[in-house]
C-alpha positions in Angstrom: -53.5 73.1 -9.5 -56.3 72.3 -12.0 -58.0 69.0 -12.2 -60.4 68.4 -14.9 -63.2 65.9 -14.2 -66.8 65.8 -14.9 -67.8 67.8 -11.6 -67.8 71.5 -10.5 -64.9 73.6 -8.6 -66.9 73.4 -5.2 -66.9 69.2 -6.0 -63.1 69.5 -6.4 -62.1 71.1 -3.8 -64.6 69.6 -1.3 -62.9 66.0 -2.9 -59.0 67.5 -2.3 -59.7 68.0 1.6 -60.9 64.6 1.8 -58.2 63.5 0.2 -55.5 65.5 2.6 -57.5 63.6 5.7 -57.7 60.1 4.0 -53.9 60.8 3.7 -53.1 62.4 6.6 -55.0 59.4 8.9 -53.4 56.7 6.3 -51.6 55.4 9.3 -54.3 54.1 10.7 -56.0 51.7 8.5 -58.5 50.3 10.9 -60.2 53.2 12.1 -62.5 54.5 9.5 -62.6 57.8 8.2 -66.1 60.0 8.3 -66.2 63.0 7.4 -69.0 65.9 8.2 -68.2 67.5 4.0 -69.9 64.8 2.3 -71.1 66.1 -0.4 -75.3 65.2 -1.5 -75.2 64.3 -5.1 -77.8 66.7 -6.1 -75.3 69.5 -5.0 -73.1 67.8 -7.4 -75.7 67.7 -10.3 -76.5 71.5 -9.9 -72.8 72.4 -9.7 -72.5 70.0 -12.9 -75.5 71.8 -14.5 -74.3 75.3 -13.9 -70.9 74.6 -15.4 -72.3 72.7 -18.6 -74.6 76.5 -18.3 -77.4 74.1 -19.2 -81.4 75.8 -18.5 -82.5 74.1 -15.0 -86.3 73.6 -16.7 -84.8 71.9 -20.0 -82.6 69.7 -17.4 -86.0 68.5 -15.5 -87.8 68.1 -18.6 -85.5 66.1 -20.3 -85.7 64.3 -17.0 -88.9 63.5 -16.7 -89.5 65.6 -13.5 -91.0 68.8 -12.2 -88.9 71.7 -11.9 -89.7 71.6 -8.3 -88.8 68.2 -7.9 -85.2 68.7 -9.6 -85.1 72.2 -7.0 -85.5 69.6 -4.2 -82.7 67.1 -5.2 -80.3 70.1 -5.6 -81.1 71.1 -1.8 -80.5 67.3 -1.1 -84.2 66.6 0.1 -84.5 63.8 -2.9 -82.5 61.5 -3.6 -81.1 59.6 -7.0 -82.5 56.6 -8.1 -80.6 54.0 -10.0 -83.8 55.2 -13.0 -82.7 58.6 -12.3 -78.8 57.5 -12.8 -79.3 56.1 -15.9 -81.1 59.1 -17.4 -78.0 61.4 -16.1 -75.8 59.1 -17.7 -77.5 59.3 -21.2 -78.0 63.6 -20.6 -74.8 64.3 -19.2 -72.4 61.5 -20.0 -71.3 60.4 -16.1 -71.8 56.6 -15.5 -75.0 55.7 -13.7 -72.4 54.2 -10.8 -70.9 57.1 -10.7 -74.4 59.1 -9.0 -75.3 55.6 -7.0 -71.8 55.7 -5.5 -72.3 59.6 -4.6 -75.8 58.9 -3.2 -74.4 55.4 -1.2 -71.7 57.5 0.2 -73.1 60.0 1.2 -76.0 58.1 2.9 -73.1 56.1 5.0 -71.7 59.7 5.8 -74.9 60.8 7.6 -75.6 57.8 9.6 -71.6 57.4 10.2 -72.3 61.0 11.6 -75.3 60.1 13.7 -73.4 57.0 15.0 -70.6 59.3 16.2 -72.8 62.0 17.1 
């Protein structure tokens, strides 16, 4: 099965399991659904990155950020910005709500996680 969307293989499959336990569970609407394989949206940018084979220092320059700083958002210890969406959006083409909806969700996934932890 191939699906083409904007994001890397690991994105895809990571989304299909979800997918399989949303429906799976469907029968029960009022009980939410958290799951521990939220994905950090810098995880998603560097998959993104790799595929497009774009240079990681050309990708923080164009930025506006230290390579360091664009190392750090890939090992999910930063986070992105709605400035930092709309400069994806224009570099890469994904909608700014796209990477705020990947940061908000997975924010709710941690402290869903340390709720039920």
């Amino acid at each position: 099965m191939h699906i083409k969307t904007h994001f890397g293989v690991k994105h895809q499959i990571k989304t299909m399991i979800i997918q399989k336990i949303i429906k799976k569970n469907h029968a029960r609407p009022q009980q939410p659904i958290y799951s521990k394989l939220a994905t950090h949206p810098g995880e998603v940018l560097k998959d993104e990155i790799e595929e497009r084979k774009l240079v990681k220092s050309g990708v923080a320059k164009e930025l506006g950020m230290q390579p360091g700083h664009l190392s750090e958002l890939f090992k999910g210890k930063r986070h992105i910005s709605a400035a930092l969406a709309l400069k994806l959006q224009r570099m890469l083409g994904i909608p700014a709500e796209t990477w705020l909806a990947l940061q908000n969700r997975y924010e709710l996934s941690q402290l869903y996680m340390l709720e039920l932890a």
